[in-house]
C-alpha positions in Angstrom: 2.8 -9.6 19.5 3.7 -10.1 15.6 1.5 -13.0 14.3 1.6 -12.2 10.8 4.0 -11.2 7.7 2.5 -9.1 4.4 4.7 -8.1 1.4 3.8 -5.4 -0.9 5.0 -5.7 -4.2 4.1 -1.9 -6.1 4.2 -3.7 -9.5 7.4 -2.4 -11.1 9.2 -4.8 -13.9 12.5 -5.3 -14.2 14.0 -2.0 -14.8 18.0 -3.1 -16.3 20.0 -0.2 -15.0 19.3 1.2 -11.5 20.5 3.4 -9.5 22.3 7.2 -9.3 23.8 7.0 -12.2 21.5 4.9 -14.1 18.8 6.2 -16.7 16.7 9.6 -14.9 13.2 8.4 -13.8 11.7 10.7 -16.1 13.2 9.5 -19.3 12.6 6.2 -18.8 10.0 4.8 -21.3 9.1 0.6 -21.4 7.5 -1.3 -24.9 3.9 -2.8 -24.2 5.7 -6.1 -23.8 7.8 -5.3 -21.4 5.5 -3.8 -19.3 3.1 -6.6 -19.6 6.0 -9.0 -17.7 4.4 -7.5 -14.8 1.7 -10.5 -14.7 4.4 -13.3 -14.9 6.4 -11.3 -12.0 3.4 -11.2 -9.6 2.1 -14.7 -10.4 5.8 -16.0 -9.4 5.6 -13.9 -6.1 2.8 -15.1 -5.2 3.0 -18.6 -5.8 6.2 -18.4 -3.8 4.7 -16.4 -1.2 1.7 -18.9 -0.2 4.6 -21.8 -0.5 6.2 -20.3 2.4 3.5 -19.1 4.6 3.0 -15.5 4.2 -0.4 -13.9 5.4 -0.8 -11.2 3.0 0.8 -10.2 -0.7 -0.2 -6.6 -1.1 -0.6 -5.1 -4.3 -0.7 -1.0 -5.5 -3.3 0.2 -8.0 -1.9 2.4 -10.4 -1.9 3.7 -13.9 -0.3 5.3 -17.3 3.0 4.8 -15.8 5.1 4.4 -19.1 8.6 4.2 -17.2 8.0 1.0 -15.6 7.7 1.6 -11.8 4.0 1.2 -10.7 2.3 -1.0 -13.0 -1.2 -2.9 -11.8 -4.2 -0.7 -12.9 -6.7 -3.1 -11.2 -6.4 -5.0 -7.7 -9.6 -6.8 -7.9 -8.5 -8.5 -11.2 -5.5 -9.3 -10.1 -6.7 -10.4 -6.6 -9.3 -12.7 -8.3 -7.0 -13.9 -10.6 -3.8 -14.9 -8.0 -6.6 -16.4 -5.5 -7.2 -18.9 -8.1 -3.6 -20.0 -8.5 -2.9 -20.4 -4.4 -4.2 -21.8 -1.3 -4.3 -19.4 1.8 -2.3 -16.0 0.8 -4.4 -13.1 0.9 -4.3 -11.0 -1.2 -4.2 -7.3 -0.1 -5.4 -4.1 -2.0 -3.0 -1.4 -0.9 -4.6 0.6 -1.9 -7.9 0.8 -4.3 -7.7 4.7 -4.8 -11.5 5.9 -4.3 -11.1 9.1 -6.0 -10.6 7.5 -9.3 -13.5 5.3 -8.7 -17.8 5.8 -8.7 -18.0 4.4 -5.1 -20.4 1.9 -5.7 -18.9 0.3 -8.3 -15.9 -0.3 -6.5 -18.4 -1.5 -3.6 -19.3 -4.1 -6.3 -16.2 -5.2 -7.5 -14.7 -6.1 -4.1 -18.2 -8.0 -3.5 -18.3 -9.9 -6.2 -14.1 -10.7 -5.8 -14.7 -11.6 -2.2 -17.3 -14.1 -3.4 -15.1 -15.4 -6.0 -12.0 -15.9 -4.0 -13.9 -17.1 -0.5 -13.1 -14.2 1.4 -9.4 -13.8 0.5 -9.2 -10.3 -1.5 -8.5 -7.9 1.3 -10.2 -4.3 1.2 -8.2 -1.5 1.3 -8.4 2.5 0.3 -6.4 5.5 -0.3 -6.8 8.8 -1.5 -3.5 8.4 -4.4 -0.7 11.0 -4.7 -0.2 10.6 -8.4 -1.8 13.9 -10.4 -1.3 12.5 -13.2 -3.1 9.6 -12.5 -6.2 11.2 -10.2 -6.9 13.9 -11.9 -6.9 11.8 -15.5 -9.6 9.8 -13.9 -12.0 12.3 -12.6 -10.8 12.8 -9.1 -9.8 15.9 -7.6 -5.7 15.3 -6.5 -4.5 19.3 -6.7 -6.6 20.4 -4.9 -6.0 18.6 -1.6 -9.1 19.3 0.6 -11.9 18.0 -2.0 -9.5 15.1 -2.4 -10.6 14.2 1.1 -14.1 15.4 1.2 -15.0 13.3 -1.8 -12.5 10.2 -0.7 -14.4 10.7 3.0 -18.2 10.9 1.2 -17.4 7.8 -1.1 -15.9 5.6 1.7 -19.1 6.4 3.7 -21.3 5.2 0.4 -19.5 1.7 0.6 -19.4 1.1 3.9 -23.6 2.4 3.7 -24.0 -0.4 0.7 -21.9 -3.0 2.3 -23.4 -2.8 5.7 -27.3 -2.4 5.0 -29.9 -4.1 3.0 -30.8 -1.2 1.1 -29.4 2.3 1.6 -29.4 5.5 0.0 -27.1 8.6 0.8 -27.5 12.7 -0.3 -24.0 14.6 0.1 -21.9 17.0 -1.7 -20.9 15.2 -4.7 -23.4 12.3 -4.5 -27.1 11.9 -4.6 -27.8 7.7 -4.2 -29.9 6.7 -5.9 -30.9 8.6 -8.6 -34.2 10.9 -8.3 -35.8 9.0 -11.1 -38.8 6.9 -11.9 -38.4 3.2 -11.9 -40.8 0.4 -13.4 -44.1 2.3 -12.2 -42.7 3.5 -8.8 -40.0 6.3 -7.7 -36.9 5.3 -6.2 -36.2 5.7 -3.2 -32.8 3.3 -2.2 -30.0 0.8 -3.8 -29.2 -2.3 -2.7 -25.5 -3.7 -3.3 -26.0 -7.2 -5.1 -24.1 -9.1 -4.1 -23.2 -7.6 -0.6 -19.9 -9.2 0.7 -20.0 -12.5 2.0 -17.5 -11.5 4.7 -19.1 -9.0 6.9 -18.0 -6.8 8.8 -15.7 -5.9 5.8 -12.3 -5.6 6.6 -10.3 -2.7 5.4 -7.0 -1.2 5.5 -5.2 2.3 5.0 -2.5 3.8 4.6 -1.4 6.5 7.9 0.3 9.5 6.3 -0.6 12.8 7.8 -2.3 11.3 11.2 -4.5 14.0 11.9 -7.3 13.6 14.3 -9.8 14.0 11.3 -8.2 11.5 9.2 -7.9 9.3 12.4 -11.2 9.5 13.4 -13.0 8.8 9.9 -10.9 5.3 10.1 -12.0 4.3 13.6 -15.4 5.5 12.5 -15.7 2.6 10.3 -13.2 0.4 11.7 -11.0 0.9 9.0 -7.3 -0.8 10.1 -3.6 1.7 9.2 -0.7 0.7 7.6 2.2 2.7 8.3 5.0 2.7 5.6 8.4 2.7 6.8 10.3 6.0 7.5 9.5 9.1 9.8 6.1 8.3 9.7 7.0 4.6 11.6 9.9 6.3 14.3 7.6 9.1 14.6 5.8 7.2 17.6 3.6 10.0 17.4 1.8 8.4 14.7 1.0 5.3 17.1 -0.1 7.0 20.0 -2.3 9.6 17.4 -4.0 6.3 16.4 -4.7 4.6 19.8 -5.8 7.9 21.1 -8.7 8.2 18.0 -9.3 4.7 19.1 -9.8 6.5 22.3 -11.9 9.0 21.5 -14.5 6.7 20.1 -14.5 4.6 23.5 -12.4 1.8 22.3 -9.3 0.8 24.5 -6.5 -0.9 22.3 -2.9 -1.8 23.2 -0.5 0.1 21.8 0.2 -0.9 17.7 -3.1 -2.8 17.5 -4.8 -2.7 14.2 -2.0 -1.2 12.8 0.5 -2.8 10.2 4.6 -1.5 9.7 6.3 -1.2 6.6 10.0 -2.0 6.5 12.1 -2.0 3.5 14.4 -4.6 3.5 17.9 -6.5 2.4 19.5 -9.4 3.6 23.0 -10.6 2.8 25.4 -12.5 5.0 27.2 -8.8 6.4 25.6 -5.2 6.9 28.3 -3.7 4.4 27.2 -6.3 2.1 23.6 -5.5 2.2 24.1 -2.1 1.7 26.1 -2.5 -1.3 23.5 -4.7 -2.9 20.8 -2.8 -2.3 21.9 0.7 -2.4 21.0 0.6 -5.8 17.7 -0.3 -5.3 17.3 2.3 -2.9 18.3 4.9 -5.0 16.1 4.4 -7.7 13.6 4.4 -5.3 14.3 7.6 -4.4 14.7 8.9 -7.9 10.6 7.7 -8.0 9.3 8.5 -4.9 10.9 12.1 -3.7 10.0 14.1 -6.3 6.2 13.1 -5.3 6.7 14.0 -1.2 7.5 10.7 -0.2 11.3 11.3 1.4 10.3 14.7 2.8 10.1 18.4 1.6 12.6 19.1 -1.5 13.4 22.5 -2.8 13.4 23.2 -7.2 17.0 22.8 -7.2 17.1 19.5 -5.4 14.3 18.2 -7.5 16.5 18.8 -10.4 19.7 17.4 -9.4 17.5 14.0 -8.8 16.6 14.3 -12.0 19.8 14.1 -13.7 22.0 11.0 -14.0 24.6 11.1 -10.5 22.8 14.0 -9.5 21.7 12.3 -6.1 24.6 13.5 -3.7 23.3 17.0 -4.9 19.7 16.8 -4.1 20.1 16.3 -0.4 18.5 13.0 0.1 19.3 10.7 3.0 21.7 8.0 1.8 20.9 4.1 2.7 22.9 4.0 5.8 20.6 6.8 7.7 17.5 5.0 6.7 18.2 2.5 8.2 19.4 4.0 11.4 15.7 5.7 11.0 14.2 2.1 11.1 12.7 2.9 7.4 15.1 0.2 6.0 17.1 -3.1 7.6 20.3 -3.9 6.0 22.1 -6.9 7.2 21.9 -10.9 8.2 18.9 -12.5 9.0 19.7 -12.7 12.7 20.3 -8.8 12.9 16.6 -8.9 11.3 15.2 -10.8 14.1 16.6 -9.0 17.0 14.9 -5.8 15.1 11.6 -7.2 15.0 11.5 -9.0 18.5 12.7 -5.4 20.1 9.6 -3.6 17.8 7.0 -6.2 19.0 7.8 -5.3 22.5 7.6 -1.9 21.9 4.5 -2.3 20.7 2.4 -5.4 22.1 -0.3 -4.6 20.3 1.3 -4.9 17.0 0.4 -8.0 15.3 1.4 -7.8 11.3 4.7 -6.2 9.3 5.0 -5.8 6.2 8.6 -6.4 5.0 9.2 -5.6 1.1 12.0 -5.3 -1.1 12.3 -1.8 -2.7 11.7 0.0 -5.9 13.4 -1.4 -9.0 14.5 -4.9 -7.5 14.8 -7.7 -9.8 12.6 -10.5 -9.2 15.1 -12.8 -9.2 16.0 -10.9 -6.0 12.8 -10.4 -4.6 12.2 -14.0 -4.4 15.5 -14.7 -3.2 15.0 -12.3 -0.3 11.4 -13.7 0.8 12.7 -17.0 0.6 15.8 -16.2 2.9 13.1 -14.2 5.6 10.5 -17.1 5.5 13.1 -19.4 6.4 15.6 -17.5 8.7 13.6 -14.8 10.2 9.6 -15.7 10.7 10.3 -18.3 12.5 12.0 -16.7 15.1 9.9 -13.8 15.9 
């Protein structure tokens, strides 16, 4: 039963043009100042967002991303910082990339933020898609199987330092602690100070591939998926690939259960109307996101049609109007909205969050237009 509603908010600023025909996403370059509005914009979101009841405001870490898209470098910052300007939201990391990170210092940092804020940052990991930005920072991104050796040996070292006293680990790319001497004795194990205050941690990520491994390491530690919107969400494969890992450790769950959908959304008084509005939006999304994987498999010539201004009805991307037949996206009146959600709670009774976000490139103005108009017309109702 849906109990809960999230947004995620990936940290673009206001872009100005969007669209097909607006300025390619790879020419697009932002002054410091204007990418520095991305502090005002999330402060306003999430002061509106804990006005009107929301569980969760999710957040992306990212970084060096000059054209304006993707622009929050730190969640723990930010999550400390927007704790202390609201009441009850959450706020959500989605998602700390561990790669980029020395394991236990990211252990540390949500510790000492989930002191700070009282148990409100919420924990989340991921193993990033950006090259640019993994591999800049140390991690391996290229070359995809160390990407998830080291992401599955640091998430074992926080999990290690959040859940014991003292701990120490020995693994491929990590040797905890240090073989050294230490005030007159050798040392032998850490301990995380502060531990969390809220234990058993609970953390989120992101279901892309679903494969049994992948599966398995979450249930292993009780990690909780979020499924974005798309093939990945219709796919019910993806659902049933979860509760059956929850299976193969011996735990029965309904289906959905600690899961969380993603749904792209746009609301207007008519479905033509939301299209129109927010066909822009999408596109730009597209223009961002396709070229890294994210709207399926796309061959040279397509990626360079996208990147041309008009160049999307070449490149062989879906338009609005199929993704939302798909379910990725819901274009329409509130009450169209509703009659969604109700029919994906019964689908799956287990289900207890969605996340519902406004795409790529949306102005705030519109952003918190559109979470005011679901808070009041379509929560309620679920």
């Amino acid at each position: 039963m849906i109990k809960r509603f999230s947004s995620l908010f990936a940290g673009h600023i206001d872009l100005g043009d969007m669209g097909q025909e607006a300025t390619p996403a790879n020419e697009r370059r932002y002054s410091d100042a204007q990418l520095a509005t991305i502090f005002d914009k999330t402060e306003a979101m999430a002061r509106c967002m804990d006005d009107l009841g929301y569980d969760t405001f999710w957040l992306a870490e990212h970084h060096f991303q000059r054209e304006g898209y993707e622009c929050i470098p730190n969640l723990l910052m930010m999550g400390v910082h927007l704790a202390h300007l609201t009441k009850n939201l959450r706020i959500g990391c989605g998602f700390n990339i561990a790669p980029m990170w020395h394991p236990l210092r990211l252990a540390e940092d949500f510790a000492m933020a989930d002191h700070m804020t009282k148990g409100r940052v919420v924990f989340g990991v991921g193993r990033g898609y950006h090259t640019r930005e993994v591999e800049s920072l140390g991690g391996p991104m290229l070359d995809k199987d160390a990407n998830r050796e080291i992401f599955e040996e640091q998430v074992d070292i926080i999990f290690k330092a959040f859940n014991n006293e003292a701990f120490s680990h020995e693994g491929k790319y990590y040797t905890l602690p240090a073989e050294v001497p230490y005030r007159g004795y050798d040392l032998k194990e850490l301990t995380l100070v502060p531990r969390p205050r809220s234990l058993p941690v609970e953390c989120w990520q992101p279901v892309v591939s679903a494969t049994p491994r992948g599966l398995d390491f979450m249930v292993k530690h009780g990690i909780k998926g979020v499924i974005g919107g798309g093939s990945a969400l219709m796919a019910e494969s993806s659902v049933l690939a979860f509760q059956e890992a929850n299976q193969r450790a011996g735990k029965e769950t309904k289906l959905g259960e600690d899961l969380c959908f993603g749904i792209s959304y746009h609301l207007a008084p008519t479905r033509e109307q939301a299209l129109n509005e927010a066909r822009p939006y999408y596109e730009e999304h597209g223009k961002m996101f396709a070229p890294l994987g994210f709207m399926g498999p796309m061959e040279d010539e397509q990626l360079a049609a996208l990147g041309r201004r008009g160049g999307w009805a070449d490149s062989g991307l879906a338009s609005l109007e199929t993704s939302c037949e798909r379910g990725a996206w819901y274009c329409g009146p509130p009450e169209g909205f509703v009659e969604y959600l109700q029919e994906l709670g019964e689908k799956y009774p287990g289900l207890e969050m969605v996340n519902v976000q406004s795409s790529m490139g949306t102005p705030l103005a519109v952003m918190l237009e559109q979470l005011e108009w679901f808070a009041k017309d379509v929560m309620p109702k679920v």
